[in-house]
N, CA, C and O of each residue as an XYZ file, in Angstrom:
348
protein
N       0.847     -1.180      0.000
C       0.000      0.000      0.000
C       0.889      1.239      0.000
O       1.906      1.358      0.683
N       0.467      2.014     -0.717
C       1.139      3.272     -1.023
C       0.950      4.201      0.537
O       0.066      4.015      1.373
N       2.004      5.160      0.594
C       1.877      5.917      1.942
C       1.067      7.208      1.482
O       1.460      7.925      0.562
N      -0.046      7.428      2.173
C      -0.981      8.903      1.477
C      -0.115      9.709      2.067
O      -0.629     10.813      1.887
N       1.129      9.919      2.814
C       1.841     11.246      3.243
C       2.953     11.521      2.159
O       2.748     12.493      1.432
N       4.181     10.742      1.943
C       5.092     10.849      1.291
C       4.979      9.983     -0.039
O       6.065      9.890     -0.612
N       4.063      9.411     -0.588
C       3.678      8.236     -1.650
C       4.555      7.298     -1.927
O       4.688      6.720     -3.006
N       5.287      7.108     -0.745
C       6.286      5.735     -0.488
C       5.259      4.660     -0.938
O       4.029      4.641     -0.954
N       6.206      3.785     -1.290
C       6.156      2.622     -1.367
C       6.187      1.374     -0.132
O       5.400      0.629      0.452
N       7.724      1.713     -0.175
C       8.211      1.020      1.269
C       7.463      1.240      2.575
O       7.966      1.992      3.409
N       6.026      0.502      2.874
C       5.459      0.111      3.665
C       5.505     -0.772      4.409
O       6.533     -1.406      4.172
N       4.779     -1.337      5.470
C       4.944     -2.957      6.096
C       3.610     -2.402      6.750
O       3.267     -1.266      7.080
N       2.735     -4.151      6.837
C       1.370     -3.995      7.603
C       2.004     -4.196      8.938
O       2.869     -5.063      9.068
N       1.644     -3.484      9.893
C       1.515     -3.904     11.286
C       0.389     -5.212     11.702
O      -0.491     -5.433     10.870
N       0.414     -5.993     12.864
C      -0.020     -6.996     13.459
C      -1.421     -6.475     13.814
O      -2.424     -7.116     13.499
N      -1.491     -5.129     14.574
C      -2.902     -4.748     15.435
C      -3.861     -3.930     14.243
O      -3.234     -3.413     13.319
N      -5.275     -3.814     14.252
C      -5.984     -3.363     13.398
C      -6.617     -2.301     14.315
O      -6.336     -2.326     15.513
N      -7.445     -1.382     13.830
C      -8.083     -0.165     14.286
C      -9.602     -0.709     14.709
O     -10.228     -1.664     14.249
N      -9.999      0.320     15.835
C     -11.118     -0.422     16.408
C     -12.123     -0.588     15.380
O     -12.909     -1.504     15.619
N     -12.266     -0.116     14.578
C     -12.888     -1.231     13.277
C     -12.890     -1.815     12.309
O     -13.683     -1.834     11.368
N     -11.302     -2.713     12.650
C     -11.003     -3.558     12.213
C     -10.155     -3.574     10.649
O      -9.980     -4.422      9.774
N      -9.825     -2.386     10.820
C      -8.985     -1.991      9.296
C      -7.667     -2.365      9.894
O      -7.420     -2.361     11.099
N      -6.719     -2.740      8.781
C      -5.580     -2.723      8.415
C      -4.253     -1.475      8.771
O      -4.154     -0.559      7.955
N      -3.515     -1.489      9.691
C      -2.934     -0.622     10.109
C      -1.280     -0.794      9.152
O      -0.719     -1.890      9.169
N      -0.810      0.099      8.571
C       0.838     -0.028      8.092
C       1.614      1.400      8.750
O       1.207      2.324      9.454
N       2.812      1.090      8.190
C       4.016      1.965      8.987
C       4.537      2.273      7.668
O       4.361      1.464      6.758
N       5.237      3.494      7.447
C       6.000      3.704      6.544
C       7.719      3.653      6.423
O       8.537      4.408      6.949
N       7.870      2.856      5.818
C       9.560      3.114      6.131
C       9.881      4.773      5.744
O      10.642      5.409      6.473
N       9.448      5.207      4.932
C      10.336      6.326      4.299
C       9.748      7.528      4.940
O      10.680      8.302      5.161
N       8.525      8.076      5.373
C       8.688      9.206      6.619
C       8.291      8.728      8.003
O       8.021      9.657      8.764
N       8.176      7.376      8.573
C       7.878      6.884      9.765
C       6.696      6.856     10.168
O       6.382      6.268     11.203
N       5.828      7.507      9.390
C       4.312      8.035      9.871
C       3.515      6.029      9.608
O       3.584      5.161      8.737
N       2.681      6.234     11.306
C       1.492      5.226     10.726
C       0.539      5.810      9.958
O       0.624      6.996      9.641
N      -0.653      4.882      9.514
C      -1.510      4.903      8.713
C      -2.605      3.845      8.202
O      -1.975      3.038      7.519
N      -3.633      3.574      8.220
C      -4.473      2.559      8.624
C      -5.078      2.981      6.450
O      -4.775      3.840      5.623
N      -5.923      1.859      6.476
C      -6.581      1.977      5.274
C      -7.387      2.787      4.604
O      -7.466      2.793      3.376
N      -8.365      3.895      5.759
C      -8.882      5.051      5.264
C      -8.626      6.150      5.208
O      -9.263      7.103      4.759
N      -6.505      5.991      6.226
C      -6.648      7.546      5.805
C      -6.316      8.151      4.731
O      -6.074      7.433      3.760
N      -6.203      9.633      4.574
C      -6.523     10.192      3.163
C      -7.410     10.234      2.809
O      -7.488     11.187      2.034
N      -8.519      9.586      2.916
C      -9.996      9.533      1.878
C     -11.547     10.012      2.908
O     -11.797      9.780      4.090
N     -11.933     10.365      2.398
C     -13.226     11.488      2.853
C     -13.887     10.422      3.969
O     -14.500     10.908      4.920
N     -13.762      9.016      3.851
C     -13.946      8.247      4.895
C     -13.473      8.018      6.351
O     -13.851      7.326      7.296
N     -12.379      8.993      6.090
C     -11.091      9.017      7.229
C     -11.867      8.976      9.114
O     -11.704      8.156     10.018
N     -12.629     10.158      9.052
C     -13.661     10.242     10.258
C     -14.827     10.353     10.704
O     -15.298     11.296     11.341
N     -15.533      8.982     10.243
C     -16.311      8.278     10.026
C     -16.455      7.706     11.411
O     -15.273      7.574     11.732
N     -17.105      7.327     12.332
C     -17.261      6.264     13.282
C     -17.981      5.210     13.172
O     -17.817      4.424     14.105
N     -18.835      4.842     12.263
C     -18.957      3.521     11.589
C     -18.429      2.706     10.303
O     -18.180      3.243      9.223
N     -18.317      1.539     10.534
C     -18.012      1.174      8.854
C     -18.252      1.737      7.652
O     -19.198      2.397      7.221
N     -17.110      1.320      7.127
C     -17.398      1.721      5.545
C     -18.603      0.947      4.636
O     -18.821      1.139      3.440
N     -19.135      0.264      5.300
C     -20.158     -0.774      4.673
C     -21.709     -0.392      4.983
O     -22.636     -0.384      4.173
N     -21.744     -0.106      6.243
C     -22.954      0.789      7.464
C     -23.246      1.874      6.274
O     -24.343      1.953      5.722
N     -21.896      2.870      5.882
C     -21.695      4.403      5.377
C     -22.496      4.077      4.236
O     -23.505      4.779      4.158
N     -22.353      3.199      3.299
C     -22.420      3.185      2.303
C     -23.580      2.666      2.152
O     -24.277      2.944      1.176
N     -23.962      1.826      3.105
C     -25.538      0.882      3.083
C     -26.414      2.604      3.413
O     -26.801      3.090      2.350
N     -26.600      3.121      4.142
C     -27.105      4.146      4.940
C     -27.055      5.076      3.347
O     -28.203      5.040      2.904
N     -26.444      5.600      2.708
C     -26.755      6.414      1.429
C     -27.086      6.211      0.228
O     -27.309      6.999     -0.691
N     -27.113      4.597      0.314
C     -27.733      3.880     -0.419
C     -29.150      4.129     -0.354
O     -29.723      4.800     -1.212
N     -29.979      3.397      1.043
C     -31.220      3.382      1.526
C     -31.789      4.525      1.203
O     -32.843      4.652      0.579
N     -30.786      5.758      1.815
C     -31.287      6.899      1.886
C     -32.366      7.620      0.440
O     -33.546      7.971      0.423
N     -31.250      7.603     -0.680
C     -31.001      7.957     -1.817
C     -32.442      7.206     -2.641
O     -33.395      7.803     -3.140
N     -32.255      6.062     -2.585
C     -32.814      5.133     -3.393
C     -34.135      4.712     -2.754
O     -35.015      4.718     -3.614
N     -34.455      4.455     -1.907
C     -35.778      4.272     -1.023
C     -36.383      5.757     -1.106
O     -37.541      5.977     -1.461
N     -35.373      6.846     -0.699
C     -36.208      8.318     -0.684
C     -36.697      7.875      1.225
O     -37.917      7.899      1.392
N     -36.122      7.627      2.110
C     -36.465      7.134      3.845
C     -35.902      8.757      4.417
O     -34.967      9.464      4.042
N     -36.796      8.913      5.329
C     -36.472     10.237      5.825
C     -35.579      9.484      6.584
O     -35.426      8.268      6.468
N     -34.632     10.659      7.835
C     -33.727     10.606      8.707
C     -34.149      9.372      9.728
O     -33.434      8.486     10.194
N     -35.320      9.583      9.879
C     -35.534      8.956     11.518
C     -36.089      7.581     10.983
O     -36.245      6.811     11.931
N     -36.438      7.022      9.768
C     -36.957      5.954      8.960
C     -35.520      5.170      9.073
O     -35.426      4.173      9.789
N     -34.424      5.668      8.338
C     -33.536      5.528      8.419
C     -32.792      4.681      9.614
O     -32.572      3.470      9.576
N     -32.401      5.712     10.841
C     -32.317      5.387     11.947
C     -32.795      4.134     12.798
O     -32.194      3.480     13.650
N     -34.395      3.993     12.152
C     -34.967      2.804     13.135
C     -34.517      1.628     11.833
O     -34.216      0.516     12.266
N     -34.474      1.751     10.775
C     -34.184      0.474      9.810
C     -32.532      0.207     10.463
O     -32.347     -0.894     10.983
N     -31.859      0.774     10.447
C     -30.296      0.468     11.399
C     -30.422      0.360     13.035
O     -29.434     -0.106     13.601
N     -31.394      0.695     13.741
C     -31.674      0.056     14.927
C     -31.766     -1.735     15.166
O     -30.980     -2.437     15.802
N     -32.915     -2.116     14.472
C     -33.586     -3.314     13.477
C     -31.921     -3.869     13.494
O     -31.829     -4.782     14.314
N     -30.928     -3.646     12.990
C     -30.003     -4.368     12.447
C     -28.536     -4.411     13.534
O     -27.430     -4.915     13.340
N     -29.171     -3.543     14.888
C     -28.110     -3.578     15.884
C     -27.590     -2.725     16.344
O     -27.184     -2.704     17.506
N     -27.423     -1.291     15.038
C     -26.733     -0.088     15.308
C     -27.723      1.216     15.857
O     -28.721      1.652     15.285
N     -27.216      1.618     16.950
C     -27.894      2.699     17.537
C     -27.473      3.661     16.917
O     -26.329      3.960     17.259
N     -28.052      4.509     15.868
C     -27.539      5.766     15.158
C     -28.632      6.687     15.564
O     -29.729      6.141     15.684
N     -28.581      7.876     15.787
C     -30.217      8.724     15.624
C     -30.183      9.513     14.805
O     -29.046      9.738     14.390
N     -31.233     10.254     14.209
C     -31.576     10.838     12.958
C     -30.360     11.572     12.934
O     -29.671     11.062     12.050
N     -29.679     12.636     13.534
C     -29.369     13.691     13.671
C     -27.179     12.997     12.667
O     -26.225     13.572     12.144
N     -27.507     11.811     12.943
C     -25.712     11.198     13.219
C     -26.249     11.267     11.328
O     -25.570     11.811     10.457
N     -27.588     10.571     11.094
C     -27.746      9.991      9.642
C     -27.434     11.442      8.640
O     -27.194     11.259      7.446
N     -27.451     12.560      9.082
C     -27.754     13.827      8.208
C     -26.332     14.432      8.284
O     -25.954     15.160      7.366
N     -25.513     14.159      9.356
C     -24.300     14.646      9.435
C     -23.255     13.578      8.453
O     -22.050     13.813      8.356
């Protein structure tokens, strides 16, 4: 994996993953860590990238207001409330 700071090459995955479960690497060439989303508009996010993407899917394509939303991802485990779905 390329480094999003210095676009090194010379990476290595680390052993431990991020509390949700992404892929953490080190850079040899400016030392900086770096996990799989950073750089990308996903970076600070507190749910999955899968949740993110299911959730603007529904949104978009169903036409589900905020709080419709919310209780269909309740239903599935995740406590989100309207207010998290619009941000």
């Amino acid at each position: 994996m390329r480094c999003p700071h210095c676009s090194s090459t010379a990476t290595t995955e680390r052993s431990d993953r991020t509390a949700h479960g992404y892929r953490r690497f080190r850079c040899r060439g400016c030392g900086r860590q770096f996990n799989e989303r950073t750089g990308s508009v996903l970076n600070r996010l507190q749910v999955p990238t899968d949740v993110a993407f299911l959730s603007v899917r529904w949104r978009l394509r169903l036409k589900l207001s905020l709080r419709d939303l919310a209780e269909i991802l309740l239903l599935r485990g995740l406590v989100v409330s309207h207010e998290a779905g619009r941000d």
